[in-house]
Structure formats: C-alpha cells, structure tokens
C-alpha positions, 0 to 999 in steps of 0.5 A: 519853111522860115517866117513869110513875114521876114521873106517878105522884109516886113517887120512888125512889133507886138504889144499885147492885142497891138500889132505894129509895122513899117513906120508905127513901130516905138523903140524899147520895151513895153517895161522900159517905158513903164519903168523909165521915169525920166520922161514927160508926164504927158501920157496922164492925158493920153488915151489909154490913160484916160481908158484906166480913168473910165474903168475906174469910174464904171468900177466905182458906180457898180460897186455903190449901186449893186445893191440898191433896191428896185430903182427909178430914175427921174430927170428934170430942169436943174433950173427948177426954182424951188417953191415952183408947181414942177419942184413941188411935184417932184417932191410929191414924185420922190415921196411917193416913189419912196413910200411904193418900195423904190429908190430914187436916182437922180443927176444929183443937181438942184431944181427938179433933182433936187425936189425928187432927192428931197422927197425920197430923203424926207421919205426915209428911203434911198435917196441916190445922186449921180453928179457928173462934172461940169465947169457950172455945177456945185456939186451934189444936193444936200438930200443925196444920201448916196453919191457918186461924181462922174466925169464922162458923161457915157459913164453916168448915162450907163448907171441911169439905166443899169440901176433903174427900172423906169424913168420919170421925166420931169419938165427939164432942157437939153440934158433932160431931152438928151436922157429921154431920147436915149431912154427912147432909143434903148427901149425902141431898139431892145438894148435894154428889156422894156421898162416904163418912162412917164412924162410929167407935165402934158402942157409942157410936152404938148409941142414936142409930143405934136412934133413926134405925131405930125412930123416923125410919124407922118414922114415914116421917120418912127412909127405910130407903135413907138408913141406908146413907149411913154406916158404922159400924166399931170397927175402925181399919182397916175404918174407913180402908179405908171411907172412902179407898176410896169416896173414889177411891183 
C-alpha cells in the first residue's frame, strides 16, 4: 500500500521518542553530532544537557541517603544568630531527636540549620546536610557529618521528603515558608503518606496560623480539617514527642 506519510509529501525524522517534521527536522545524524567535536561547546548548557545534570544530582542524593535511619527534616532561618532562644531550641531540638533513635536532615546552612545539625552532631548521631547553591551561601556547617550540595533546588526538596519522616519547622523566612507549604501541600493532596509537621515557636506563627483561620478558612479557600495537618508547640519536648511519635517510633 506504500507509506501514507510520503503519499501525502510529508517528511519526518526520528530520533528516539522525538519525532521531527517540516521545518524542525536537523541535518545529520544523532552519532555525527555526538562524535563531530568541531562544534561549539554551547550544547553544555542546553536543556538536555542540564537533564544528565539533574539525574546525576538525584542519582547522588539517593545513593548518600538510601541508608539512613528513620529521619526528621528540620527547617528554620539561616539568619538565626547563634546564642539566641530559636538557636538554642534547635540545638535542644537536634539532641533530642538524636537520642528518640532519628537522623537530623537539614538545608545544611547556618543559624537554625546550623543549631538542629549541632545537636544530632554532639548527640552522636546522623547529622545530615542538604546544601543547595547559591550566589550568598558558604557552603555546608561544620556539624554535618554527611553532606550533599545540589544545584536545582526540585532536586534538594525531593530529598526533604524521601528521606524524612516528619518535619519540624523552626522560625525561618521565605526558604522556611516555601518548605513548609509545599510539606503542606503533599500531605493535603496524598502525594506522600501523612507523616507529621510541627511548628515551633506559637508567638512567631501566631499571625500566619490567624490568617490561614480567618482569611483561608473563612473564604473556602482550604477547609477547617487542613488546620490539623501540623502542630504548634513551644515546648522541646512536646515537640519532639509529636513529631518521633507519629512518625512510628
């Protein structure tokens, strides 16, 4: 019957899943340009380039963390000065996670990273880092004794949550919100199995938690059952036995 394609005058160009016609289709080979090295260098920083860069980056994050222990992720403020009430409790925080049988995952970076990272460290137990990069970071903290660097933040967020089972969520800024809504968010929409977020600190979340009531709430932009996928707590304790208990242990 011949090919309907070329009845119709229509050419196409395949190259593995892509299909090419009309004007998109390239000259040569697949091989030829993977062998002609009198080109340019600017395919390094072309999309499918950057696609090797990411599977990389994933490939590297399970291999460091496939075999860690029960985790919990703990987020707060890189601007947390030391000696400060939040640095402290994050010390407390990283101790007493330590010492209920969990790894520690942080971002990695100072203030409250640094504070949950130097209490598991000082509690002998997993003390884990996930540094991401940034024009203003100085890389990792000296209390991670287990590290990776990322440069796509996607990369990093999907460690958070693989590798945790609960977060506690220290006073922090927008990198701080942006990890707590999206902890929020997968929990609300069961992309990942319910596990436990704790708010630390009830007179710094005081006005976001009045805005989720009285602005989300009332308007029907969540519902009122979505106000009990987290905790909020001052006390270290409470905090720890929230969060290592609906974890499992």
């Amino acid at each position: 019957m011949g090919n309907p394609e070329a009845s119709r005058g229509r050419r196409e160009q395949r190259r593995g899943p892509v299909v090419r016609r009309h004007g998109q289709m390239q000259a040569g080979t697949t091989d030829q340009h993977l062998l002609d090295t009198r080109g340019t260098a600017d395919w390094v920083h072309e999309d499918p380039f950057r696609v090797l860069r990411i599977q990389s980056e994933f490939v590297e994050g399970f291999g460091a963390l496939a075999e860690l222990p029960p985790a919990i992720s703990v987020f707060g403020s890189a601007r947390t000065k030391p000696g400060s009430p939040d640095y402290e409790a994050g010390v407390a925080i990283g101790r007493g996670l330590v010492e209920a049988g969990f790894a520690v995952i942080t971002g990695g970076g100072p203030g409250a990273m640094e504070a949950a990272n130097k209490g598991a460290m000082e509690a002998g137990g997993i003390s884990v880092g996930l540094g991401i990069e940034l024009p203003f970071e100085q890389g990792l903290n000296p209390y991670v004794n287990l590290g990776v660097d990322f440069r796509y933040f996607f990369v990093r967020k999907a460690m958070f949550v693989k590798y945790a089972s609960g977060f506690v969520v220290l006073p922090g800024g927008l990198g701080t919100l942006d990890e707590l809504f999206e902890a929020l968010t997968l929990v609300q929409t069961k992309k990942v199995t319910r596990f436990p977020i704790v708010l630390f600190g009830t007179d710094y979340w005081r006005g976001l938690l009045d805005w989720l009531e009285h602005t989300l709430v009332d308007q029907g932009k969540v519902s009122a059952a979505d106000l009990q996928l987290f905790h909020v707590t001052d006390d270290v304790e409470e905090a720890i036995g929230l969060v290592t208990k609906e974890a499992g242990t």
